[in-house]
C-alpha positions in Angstrom: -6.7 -15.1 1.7 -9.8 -13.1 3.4 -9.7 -9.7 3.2 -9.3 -9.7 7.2 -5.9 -11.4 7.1 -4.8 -8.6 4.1 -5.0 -5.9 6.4 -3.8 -7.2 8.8 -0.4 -8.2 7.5 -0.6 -4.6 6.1 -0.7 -3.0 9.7 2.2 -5.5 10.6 4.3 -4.5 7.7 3.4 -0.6 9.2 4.4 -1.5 13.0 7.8 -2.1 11.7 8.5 1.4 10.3 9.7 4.6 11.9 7.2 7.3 12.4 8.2 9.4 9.3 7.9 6.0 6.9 4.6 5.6 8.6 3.6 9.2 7.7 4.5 8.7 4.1 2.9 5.5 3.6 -0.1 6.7 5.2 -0.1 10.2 3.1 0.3 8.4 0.3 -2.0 6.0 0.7 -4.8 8.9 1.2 -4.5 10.8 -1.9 -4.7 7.8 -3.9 -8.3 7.9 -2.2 -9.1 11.5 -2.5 -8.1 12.7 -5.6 -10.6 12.8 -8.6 -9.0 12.3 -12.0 -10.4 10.7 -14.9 -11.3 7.0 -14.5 -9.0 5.1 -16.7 -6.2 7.4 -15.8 -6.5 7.1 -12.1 -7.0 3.3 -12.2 -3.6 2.8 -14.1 -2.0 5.2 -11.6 -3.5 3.0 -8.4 -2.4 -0.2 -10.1 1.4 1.1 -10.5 1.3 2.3 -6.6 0.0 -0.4 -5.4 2.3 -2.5 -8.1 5.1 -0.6 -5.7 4.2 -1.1 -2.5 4.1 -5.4 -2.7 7.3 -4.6 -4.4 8.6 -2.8 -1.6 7.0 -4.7 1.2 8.2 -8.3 -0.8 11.8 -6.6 -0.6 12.0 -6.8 3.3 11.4 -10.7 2.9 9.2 -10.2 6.3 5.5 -10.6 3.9 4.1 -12.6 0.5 2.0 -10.5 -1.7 -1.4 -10.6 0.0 -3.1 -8.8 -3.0 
């Protein structure tokens, strides 16, 4: 799967929330970006969110884990 068609079922999965499930998703989404903790910490951290976001997009039935 290209990396193209990843983000774009991503912004799909996005259109379908409200506004505020937007803003959370987004915020979220940013300070896993920004912040600076140690390496190996911060990469188990991003693994588990990210472990939790297929998990909750996969629960809507709408999109297969594209990651």
């Amino acid at each position: 799967m290209t990396s193209f068609h990843q983000k774009h079922q991503i912004l799909e999965s996005l259109d379908s929330l409200d506004s505020t499930q937007t803003e959370k998703v987004l915020e979220f989404i940013k300070g896993l970006m920004y912040k600076t903790p140690d390496e190996a910490s911060y990469k188990r951290f991003k693994q588990e969110a990210m472990k939790e976001i297929r998990s909750a997009l996969g629960k809507r039935g709408q999109l297969r884990s594209a990651f």
